[in-house]
Backbone atoms as SQL, in Angstrom:
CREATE TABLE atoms (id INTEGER PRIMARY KEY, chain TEXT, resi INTEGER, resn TEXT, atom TEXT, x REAL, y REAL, z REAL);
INSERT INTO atoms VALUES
  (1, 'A', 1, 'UNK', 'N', 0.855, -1.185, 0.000),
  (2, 'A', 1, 'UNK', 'CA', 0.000, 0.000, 0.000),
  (3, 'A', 1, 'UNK', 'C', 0.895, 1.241, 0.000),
  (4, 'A', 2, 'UNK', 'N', 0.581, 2.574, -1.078),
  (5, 'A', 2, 'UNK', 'CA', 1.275, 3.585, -1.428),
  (6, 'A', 2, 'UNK', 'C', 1.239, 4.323, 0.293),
  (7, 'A', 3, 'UNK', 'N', 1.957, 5.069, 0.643),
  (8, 'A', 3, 'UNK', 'CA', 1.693, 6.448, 1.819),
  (9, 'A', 3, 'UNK', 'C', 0.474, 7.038, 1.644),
  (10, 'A', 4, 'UNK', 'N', 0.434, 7.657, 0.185),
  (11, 'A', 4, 'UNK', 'CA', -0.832, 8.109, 0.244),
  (12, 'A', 4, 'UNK', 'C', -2.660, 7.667, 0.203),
  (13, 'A', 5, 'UNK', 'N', -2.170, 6.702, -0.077),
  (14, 'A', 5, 'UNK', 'CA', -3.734, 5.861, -0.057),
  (15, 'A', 5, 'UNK', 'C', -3.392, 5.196, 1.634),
  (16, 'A', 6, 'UNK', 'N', -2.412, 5.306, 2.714),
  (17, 'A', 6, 'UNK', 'CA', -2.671, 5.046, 3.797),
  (18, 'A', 6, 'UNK', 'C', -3.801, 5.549, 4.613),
  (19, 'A', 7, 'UNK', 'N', -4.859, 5.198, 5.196),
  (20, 'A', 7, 'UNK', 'CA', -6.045, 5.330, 5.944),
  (21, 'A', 7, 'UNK', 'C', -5.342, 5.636, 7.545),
  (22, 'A', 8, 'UNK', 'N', -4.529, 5.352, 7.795),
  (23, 'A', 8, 'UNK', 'CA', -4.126, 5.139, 8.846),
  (24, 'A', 8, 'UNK', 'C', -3.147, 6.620, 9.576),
  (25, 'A', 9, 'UNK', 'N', -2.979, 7.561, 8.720),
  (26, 'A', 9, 'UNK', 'CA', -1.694, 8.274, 8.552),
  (27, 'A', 9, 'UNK', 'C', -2.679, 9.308, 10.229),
  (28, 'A', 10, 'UNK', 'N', -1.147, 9.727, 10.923),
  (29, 'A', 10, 'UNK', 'CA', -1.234, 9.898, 12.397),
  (30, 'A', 10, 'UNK', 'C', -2.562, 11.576, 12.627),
  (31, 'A', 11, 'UNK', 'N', -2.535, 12.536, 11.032),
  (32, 'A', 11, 'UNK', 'CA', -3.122, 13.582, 11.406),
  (33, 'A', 11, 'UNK', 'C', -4.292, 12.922, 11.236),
  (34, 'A', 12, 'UNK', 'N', -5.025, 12.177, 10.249),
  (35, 'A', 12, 'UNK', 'CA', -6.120, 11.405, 10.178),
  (36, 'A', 12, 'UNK', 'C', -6.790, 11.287, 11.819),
  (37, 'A', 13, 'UNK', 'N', -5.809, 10.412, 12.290),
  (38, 'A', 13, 'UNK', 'CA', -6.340, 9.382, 13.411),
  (39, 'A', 13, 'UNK', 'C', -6.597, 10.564, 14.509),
  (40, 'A', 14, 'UNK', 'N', -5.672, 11.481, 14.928),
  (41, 'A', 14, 'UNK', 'CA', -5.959, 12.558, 15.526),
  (42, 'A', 14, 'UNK', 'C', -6.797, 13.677, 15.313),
  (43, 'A', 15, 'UNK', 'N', -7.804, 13.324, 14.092),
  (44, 'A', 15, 'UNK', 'CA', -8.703, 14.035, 13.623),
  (45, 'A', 15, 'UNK', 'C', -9.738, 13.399, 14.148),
  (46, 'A', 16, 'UNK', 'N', -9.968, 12.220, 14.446),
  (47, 'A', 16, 'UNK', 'CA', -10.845, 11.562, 14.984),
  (48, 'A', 16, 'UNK', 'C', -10.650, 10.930, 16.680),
  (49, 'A', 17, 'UNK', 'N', -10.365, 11.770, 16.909),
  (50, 'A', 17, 'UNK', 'CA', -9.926, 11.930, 18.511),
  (51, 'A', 17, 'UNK', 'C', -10.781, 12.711, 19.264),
  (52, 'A', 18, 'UNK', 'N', -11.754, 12.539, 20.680),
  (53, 'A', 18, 'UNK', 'CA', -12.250, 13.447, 21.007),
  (54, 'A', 18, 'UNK', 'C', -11.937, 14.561, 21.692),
  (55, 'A', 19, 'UNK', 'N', -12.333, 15.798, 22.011),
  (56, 'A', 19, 'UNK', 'CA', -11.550, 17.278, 21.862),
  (57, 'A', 19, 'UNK', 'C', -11.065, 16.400, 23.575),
  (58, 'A', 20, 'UNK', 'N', -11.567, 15.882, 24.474),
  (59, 'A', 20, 'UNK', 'CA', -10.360, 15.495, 25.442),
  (60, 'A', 20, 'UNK', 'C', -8.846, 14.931, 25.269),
  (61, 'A', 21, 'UNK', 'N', -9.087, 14.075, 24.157),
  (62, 'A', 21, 'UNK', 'CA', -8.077, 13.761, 24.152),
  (63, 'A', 21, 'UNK', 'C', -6.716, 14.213, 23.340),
  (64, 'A', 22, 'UNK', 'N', -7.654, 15.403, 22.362),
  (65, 'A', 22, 'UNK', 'CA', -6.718, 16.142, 21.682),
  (66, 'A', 22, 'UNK', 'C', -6.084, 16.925, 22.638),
  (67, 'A', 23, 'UNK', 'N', -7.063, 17.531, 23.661),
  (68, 'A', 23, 'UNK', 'CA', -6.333, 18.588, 24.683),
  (69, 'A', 23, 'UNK', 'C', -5.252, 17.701, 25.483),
  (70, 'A', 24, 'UNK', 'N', -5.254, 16.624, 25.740),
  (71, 'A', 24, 'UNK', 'CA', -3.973, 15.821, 26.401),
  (72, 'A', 24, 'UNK', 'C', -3.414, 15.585, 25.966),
  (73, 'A', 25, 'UNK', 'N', -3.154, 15.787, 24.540),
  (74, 'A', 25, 'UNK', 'CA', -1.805, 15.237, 23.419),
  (75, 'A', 25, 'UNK', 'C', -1.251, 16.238, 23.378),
  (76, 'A', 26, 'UNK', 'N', -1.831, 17.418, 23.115),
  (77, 'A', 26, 'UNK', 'CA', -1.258, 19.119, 23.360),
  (78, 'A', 26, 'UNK', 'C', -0.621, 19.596, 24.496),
  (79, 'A', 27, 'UNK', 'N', -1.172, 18.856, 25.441),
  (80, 'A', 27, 'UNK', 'CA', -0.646, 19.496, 26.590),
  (81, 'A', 27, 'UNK', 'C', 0.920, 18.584, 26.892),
  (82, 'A', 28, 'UNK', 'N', 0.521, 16.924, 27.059),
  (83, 'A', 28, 'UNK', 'CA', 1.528, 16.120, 26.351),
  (84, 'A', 28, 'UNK', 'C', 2.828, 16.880, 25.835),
  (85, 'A', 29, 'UNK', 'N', 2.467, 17.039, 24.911),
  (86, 'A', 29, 'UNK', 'CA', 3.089, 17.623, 23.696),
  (87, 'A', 29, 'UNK', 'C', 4.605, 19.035, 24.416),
  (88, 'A', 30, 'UNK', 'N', 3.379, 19.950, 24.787),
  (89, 'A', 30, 'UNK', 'CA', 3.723, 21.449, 25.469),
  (90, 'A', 30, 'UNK', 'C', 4.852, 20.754, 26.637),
  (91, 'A', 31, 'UNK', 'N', 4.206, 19.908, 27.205),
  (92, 'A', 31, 'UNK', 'CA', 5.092, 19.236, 28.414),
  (93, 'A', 31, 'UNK', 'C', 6.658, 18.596, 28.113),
  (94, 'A', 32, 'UNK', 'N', 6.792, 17.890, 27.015),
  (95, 'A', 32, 'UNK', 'CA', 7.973, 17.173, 26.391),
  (96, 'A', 32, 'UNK', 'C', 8.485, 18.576, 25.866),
  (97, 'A', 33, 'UNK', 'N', 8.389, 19.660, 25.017),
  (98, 'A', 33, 'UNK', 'CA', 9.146, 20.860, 24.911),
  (99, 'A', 33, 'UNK', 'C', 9.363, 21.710, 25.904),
  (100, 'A', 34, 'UNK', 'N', 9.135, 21.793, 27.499),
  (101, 'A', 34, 'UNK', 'CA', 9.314, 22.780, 27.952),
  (102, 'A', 34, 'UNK', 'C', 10.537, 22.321, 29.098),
  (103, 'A', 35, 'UNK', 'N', 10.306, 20.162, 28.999),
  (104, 'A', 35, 'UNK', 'CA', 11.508, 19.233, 29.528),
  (105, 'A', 35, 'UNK', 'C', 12.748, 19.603, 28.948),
  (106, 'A', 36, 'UNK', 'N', 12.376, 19.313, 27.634),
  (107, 'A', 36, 'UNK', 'CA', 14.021, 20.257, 26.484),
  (108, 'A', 36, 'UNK', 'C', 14.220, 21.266, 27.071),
  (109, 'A', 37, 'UNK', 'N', 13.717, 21.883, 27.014),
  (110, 'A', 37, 'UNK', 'CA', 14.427, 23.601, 27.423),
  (111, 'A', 37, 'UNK', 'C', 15.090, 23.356, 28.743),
  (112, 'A', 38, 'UNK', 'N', 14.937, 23.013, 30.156),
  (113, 'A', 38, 'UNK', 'CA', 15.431, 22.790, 31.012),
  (114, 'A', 38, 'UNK', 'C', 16.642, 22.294, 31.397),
  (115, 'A', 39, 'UNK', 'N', 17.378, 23.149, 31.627),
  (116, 'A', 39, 'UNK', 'CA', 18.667, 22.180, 31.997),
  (117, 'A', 39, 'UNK', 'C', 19.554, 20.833, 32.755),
  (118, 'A', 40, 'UNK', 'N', 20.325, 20.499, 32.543),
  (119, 'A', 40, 'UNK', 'CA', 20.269, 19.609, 33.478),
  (120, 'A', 40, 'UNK', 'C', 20.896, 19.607, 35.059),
  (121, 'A', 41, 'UNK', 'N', 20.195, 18.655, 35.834),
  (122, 'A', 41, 'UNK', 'CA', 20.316, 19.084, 37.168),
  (123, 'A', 41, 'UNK', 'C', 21.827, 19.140, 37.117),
  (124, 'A', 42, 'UNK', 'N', 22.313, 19.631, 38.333),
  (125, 'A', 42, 'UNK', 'CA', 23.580, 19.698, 38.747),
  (126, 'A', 42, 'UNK', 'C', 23.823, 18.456, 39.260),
  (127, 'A', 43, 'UNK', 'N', 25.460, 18.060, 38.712),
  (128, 'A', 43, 'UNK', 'CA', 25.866, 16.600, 38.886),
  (129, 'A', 43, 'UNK', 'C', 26.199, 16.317, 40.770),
  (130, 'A', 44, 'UNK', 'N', 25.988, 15.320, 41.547),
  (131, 'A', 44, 'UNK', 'CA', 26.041, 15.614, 42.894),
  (132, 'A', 44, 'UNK', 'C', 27.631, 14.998, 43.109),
  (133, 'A', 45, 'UNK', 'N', 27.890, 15.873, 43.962),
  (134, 'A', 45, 'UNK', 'CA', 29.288, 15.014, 44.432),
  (135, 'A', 45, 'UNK', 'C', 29.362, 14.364, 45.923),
  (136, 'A', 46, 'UNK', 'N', 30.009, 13.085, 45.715),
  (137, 'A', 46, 'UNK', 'CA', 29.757, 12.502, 46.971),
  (138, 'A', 46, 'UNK', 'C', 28.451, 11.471, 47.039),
  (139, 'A', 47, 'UNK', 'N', 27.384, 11.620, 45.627),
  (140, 'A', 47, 'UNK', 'CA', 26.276, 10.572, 45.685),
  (141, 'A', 47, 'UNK', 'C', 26.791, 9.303, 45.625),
  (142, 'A', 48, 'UNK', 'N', 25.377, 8.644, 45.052),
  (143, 'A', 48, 'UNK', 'CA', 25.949, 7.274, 44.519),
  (144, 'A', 48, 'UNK', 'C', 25.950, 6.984, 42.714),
  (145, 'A', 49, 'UNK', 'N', 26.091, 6.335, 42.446),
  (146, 'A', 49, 'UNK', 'CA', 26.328, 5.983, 41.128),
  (147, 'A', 49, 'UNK', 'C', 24.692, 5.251, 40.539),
  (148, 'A', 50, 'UNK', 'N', 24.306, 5.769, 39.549),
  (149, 'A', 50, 'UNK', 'CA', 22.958, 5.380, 38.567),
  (150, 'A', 50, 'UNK', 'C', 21.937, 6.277, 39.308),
  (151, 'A', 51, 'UNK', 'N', 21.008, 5.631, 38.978),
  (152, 'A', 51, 'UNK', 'CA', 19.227, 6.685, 39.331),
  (153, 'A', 51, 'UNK', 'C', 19.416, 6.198, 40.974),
  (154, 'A', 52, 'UNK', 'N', 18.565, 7.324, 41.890),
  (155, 'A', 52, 'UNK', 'CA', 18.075, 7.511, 43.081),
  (156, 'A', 52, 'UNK', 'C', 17.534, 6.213, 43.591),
  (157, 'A', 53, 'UNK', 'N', 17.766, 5.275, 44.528),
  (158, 'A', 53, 'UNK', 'CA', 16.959, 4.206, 44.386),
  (159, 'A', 53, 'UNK', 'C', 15.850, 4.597, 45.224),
  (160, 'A', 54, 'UNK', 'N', 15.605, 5.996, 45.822),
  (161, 'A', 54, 'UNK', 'CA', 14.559, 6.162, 46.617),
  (162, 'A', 54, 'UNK', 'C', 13.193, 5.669, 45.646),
  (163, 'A', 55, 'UNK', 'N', 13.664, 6.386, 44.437),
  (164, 'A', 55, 'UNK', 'CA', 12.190, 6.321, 43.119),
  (165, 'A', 55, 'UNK', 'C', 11.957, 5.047, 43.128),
  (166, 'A', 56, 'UNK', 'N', 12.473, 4.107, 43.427),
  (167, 'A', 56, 'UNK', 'CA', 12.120, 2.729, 43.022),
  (168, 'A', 56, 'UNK', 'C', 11.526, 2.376, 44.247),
  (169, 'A', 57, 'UNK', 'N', 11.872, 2.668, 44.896),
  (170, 'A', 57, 'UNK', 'CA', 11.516, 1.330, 46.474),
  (171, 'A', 57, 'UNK', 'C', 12.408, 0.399, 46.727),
  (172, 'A', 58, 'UNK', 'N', 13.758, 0.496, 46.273),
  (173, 'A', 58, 'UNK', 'CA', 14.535, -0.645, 46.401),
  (174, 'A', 58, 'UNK', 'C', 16.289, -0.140, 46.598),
  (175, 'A', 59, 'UNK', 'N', 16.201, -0.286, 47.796),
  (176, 'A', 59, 'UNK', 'CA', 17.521, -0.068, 48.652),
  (177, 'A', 59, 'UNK', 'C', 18.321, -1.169, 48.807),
  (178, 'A', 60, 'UNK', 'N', 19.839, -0.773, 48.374),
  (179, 'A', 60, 'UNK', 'CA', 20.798, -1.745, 48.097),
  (180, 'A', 60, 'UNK', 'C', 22.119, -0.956, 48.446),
  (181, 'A', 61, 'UNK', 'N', 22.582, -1.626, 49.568),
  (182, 'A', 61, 'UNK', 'CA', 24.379, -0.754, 49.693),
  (183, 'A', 61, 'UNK', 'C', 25.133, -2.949, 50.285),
  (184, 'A', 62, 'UNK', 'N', 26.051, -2.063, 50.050),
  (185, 'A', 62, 'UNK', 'CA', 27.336, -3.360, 49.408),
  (186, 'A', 62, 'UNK', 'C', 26.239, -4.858, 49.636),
  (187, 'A', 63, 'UNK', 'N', 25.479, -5.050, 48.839),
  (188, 'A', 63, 'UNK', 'CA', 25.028, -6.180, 48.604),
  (189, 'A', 63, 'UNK', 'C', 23.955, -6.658, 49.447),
  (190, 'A', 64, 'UNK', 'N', 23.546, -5.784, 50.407),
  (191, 'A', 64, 'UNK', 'CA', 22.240, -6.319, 51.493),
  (192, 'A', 64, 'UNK', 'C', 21.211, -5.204, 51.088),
  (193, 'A', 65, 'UNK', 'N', 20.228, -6.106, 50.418),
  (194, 'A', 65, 'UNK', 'CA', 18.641, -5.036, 49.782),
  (195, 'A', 65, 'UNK', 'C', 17.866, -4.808, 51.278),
  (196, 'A', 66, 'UNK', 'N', 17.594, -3.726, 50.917),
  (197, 'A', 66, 'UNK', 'CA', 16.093, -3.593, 52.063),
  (198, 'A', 66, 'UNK', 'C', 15.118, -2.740, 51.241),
  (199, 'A', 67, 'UNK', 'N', 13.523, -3.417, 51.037),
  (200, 'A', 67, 'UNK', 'CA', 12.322, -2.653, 50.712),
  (201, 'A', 67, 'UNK', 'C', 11.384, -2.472, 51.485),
  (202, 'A', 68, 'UNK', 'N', 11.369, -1.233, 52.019),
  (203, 'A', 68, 'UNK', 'CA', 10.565, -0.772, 53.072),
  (204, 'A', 68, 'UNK', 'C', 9.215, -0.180, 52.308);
């Protein structure tokens, strides 16, 4: 099937979206460009190494987990 005889193509499908859910793709949308613009945090010295494990729930120092 050519591109243009696609039925499927993304402004289509978002044409048939109801105005809620267009307003959450926009806002969506507004939200992922205003992440770009932001800089990045300041690097910490003295942390630990990878992501926060607070976000997870899962605490780990030299090899003994605890999930509280």
């Amino acid at each position: 099937m050519s591109k243009t005889n696609n039925p499927l193509r993304s402004r289509d499908r978002r044409a048939e979206l109801p105005p809620a859910a267009r307003r959450a793709l926009a806002e969506a949308e507004a939200r992922r460009r205003e992440g770009a613009k932001r800089p990045a945090p300041p690097e910490e010295i003295g942390g630990r190494d990878g992501p926060d494990p607070a976000r997870y729930g899962d605490w780990e120092v030299k090899g003994i987990a605890s999930d509280f």
